[in-house]
N, C-alpha and C positions, 0 to 999 in steps of 0.2 A: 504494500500500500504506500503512495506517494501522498506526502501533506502540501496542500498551497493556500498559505495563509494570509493573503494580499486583501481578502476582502472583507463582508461584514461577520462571517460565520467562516471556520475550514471546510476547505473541498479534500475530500479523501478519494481518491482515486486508484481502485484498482486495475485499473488498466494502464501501463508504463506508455504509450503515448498516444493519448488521448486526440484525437483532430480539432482542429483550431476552434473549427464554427459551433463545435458541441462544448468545448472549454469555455467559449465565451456566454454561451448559453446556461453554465454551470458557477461562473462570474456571477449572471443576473441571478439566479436564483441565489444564489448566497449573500446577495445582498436587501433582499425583501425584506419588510421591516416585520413579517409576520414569521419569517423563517426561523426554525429551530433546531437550534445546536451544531447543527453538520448540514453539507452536501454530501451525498456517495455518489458516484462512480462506478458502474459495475465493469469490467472489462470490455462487454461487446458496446460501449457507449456509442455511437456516433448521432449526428444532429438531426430534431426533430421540429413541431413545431410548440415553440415557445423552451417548453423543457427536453432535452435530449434524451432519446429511449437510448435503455442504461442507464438510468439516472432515479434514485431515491431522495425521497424528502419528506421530511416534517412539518406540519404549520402548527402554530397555534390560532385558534377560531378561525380558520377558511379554509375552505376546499375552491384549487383552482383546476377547473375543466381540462385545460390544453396539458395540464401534470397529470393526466391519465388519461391522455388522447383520444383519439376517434372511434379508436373498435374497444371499446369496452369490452371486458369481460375475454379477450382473445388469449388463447392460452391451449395447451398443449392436454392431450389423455395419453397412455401407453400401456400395455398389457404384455401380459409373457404367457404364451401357449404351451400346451404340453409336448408340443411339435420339437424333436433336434434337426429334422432337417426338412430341405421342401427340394422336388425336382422343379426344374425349370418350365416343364411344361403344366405341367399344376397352375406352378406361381400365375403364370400368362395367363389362364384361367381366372384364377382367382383374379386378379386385376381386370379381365374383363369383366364381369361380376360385378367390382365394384364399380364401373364406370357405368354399369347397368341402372345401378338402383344409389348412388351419389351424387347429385345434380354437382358441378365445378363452375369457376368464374360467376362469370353472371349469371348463369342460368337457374331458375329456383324447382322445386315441386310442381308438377303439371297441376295436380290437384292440394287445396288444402290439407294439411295433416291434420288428425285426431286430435283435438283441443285438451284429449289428457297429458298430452305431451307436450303442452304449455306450463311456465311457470305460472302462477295464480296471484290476479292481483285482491287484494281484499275491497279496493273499492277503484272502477275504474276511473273518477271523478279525480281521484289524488292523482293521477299518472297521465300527464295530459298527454304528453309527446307518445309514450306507448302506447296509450290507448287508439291515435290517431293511425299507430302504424302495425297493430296488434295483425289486420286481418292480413295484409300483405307478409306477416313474420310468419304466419301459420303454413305459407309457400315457401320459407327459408329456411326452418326447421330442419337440420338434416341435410346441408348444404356446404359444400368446401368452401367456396367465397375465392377468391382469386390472389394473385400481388403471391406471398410467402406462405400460403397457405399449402399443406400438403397433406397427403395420407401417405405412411412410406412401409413398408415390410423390410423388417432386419433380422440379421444371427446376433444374439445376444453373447457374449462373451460368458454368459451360465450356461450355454449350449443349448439354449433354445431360439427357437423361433418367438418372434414381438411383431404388433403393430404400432404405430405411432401415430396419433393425430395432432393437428394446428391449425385449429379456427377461431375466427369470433363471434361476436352478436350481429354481424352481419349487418344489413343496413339500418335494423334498429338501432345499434348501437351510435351508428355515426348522425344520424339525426338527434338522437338524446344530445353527442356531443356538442354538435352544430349548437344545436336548439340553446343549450346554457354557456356556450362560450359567447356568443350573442350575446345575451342577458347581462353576462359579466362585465361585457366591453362597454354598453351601455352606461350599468349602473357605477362603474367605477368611472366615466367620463361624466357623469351629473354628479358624482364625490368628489370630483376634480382629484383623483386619487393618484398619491406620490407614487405610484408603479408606472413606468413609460411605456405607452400604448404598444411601440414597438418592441418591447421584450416579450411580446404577445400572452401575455402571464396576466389575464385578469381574473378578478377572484370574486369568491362568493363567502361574506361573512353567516360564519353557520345558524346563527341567530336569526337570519330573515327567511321568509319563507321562500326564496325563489334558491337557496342553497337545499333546506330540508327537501324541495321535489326531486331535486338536481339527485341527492344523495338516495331516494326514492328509488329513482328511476335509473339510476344506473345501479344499484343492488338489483335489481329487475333484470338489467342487461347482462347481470353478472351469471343471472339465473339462465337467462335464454343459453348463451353463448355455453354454456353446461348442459342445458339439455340438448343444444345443436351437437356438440360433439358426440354425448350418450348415443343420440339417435343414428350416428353414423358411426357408431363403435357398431351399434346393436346389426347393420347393416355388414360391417367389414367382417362380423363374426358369422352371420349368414353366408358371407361368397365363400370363406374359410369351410363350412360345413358344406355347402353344394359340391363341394370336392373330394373333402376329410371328413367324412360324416362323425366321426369318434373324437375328433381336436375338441381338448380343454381349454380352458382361459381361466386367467387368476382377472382378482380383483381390480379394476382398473386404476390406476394411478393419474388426478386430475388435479391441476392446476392453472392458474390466471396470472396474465402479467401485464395489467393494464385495469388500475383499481384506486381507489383511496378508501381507506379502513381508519378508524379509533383503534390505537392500541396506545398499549406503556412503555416509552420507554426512558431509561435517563430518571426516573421519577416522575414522569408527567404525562398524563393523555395529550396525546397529538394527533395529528391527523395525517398518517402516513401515505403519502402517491408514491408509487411504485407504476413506474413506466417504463416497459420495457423489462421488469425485472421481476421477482418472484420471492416468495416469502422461503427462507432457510433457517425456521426453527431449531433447536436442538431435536434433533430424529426424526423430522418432517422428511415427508421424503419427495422428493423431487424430479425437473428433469430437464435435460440443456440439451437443444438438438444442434447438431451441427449445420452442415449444408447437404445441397445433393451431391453425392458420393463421400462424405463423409460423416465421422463416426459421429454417437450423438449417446448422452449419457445420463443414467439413470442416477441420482444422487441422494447423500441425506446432510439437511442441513447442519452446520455445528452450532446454530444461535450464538453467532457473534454478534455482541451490542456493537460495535465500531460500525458494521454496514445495517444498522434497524434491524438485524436478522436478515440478511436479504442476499439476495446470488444472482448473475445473470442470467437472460430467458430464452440465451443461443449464444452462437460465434461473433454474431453483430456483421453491417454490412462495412467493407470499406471503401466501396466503390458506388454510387447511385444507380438508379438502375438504369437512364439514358448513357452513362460515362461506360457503364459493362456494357453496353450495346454498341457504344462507339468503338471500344479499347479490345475488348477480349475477342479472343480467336475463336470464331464457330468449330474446327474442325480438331481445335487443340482440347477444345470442352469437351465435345464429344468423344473423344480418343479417350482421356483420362478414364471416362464413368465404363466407354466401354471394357476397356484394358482389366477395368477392374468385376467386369461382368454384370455390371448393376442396371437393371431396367428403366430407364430415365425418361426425362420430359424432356431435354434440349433436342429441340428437331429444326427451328429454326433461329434466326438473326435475332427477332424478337425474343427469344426463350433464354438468352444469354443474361436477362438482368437479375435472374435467378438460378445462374450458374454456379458453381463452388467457388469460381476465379473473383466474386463477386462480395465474398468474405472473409472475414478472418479464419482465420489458424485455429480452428477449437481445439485443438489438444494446449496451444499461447495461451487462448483464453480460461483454459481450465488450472492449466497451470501458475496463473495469476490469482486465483481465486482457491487456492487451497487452504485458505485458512476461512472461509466459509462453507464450502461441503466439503464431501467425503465421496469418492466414486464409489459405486454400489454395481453397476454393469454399465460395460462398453459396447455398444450396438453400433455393427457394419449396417447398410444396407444394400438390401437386393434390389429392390423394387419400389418405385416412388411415384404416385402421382400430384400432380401439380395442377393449380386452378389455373 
């Protein structure tokens, strides 16, 4: 961990060199007059908007929108099957399967889903943004969503076969964010409030009620974007049996990286954003994916108070996705995943801004962050799809 104490609070920074634009964006937040105690820096930090994903923080009384960005609730499941190995033409199989019954990208549900497969609001009257966009979500249920989103099949270094999923709340979740980062920018220009508009860091004091729905409705999104993954666990474990009729599955393993929560720490309730990054209690357990063709890992937190409890939520990007499309080599990309036998999405020019060449080093990133987890398994993957 590197300390830089130039500003109004320390930036601690697990990651050894940070990029400029996400640093200065870790500047402003440590300088807020509501910020508390620290900045962190998780390893895969790079620049987002307002606050950098990779980046934890504490307020005291606000919750600020753009510190838990647009996909609410986006975050990662994974399972370990009783499978130790899979032929290739299976695999193929199975992945057609799930291209069957996964809507990817834009595309949602032909038909509404089963409404028990909604989170449940107690009164739709409190939840105005969700309620607006309730009926279009019951066609997103069960959806990859597109950008980094993937479902990927691995060899798990325990000698079994895993799935992995990475979704969010899909476009509920970014109209919730829209919908109160608006509000924010508003009510803090009639406050004439000491935040500069262009740190894009406007905030919601938790005492008024346009914070209480804000925090509403995005525990709502936190719900969706959970039962959106469950429902396409329930689907991937389907293609798994139309092949392997006998394949077990353990427990799934689910977490979020893209939230603000009340918790303790230091001696004080704050209001933790975690953006981009993921809660690493003592024995919580966890998960850091890599990129496509590389490995991706199952982990348990050690609750270290220095990072709020908190771990990275991948490798992190270090290239944009227009500059991968400029920069990286189509045929150099492809070589790599094939070389390594892995069933992949790069087929075109465009498919490069979610190439491997396109991130960090996870094994760099893991290695910086060893004094908040513990590896638990290392998962190769075989077969990836991509929104």
């Amino acid at each position: 961990m590197q300390y830089i104490d130039t500003e109004g609070v320390i930036i601690k920074s697990w990651c050894n060199n940070p990029e400029g634009n996400a640093l200065t964006q870790a500047k402003n937040l440590a300088n807020l007059p509501f910020i508390f105690r620290q900045v962190c820096l998780m390893p895969d930090i790079h620049e987002g908007y307002g606050m950098p994903i990779g980046g934890v923080i504490a307020t005291n009384g606000v919750v600020i929108p753009n510190a838990v960005g647009v996909d609410i609730g986006c975050g990662m499941l994974a399972t370990g099957s009783s499978l130790t190995g899979i032929d290739l033409p299976v695999l193929k199989k199975i992945l057609g399967k799930i291209r069957e019954t996964v809507p990817v990208g834009f595309d949602h549900q032909e038909k509404a889903q089963d409404e028990s497969l909604m989170p449940q609001m107690e009164d739709p009257d409190l939840y105005p943004e969700v309620n607006r966009q309730y009926r279009s979500a019951c066609k997103q249920i069960g959806t990859l969503g597109g950008g980094n989103h993937f479902i990927e099949i691995q060899k798990g270094s325990d000698g079994r076969i895993w799935f992995m999923i990475h979704s969010g709340s899909r476009n509920i979740g970014l109209k919730v964010a829209s919908r109160y980062n608006r509000t924010a920018i508003a009510l803090n220009e009639r406050w004439h409030s000491v935040v500069p508009k262009k740190w894009e860091l406007a905030f919601l004091p938790i005492e008024t009620d346009e914070a209480k729905t804000y925090l509403r409705e995005m525990r709502y999104c936190l719900e969706f974007a959970l039962a959106n993954r469950k429902l396409m666990a329930d689907r991937v474990r389907t293609a798994f049996r139309t092949e392997i009729p006998d394949v077990e599955f353990d427990e799934p393993i689910n977490i979020h990286h893209n939230y603000a929560v009340f918790e303790h720490h230091f001696g004080k309730n704050v209001i933790v954003h975690r953006k981009g990054a993921t809660s690493a209690r003592d024995g919580e357990m966890g998960i850091i994916p890599g990129s496509q063709g590389t490995a991706s890992y199952i982990v348990r937190g050690k609750g270290n108070p220095e990072s709020f409890m908190s771990c990275s939520h991948g490798a992190g990007r270090k290239m944009g996705r227009q500059a991968a499309i400029r920069n990286l080599d189509l045929e150099a990309e492809q070589k790599a995943l094939d070389d390594k036998g892995i069933l992949h999405a790069i087929r075109g020019k465009q498919d490069l801004e979610e190439a491997a060449g396109a991130y960090k080093d996870i094994d760099a990133v893991m290695e910086e962050q060893q004094d908040l987890v513990d590896i638990v398994v290392r998962l190769e993957p075989l077969a990836v799809i991509k929104g």
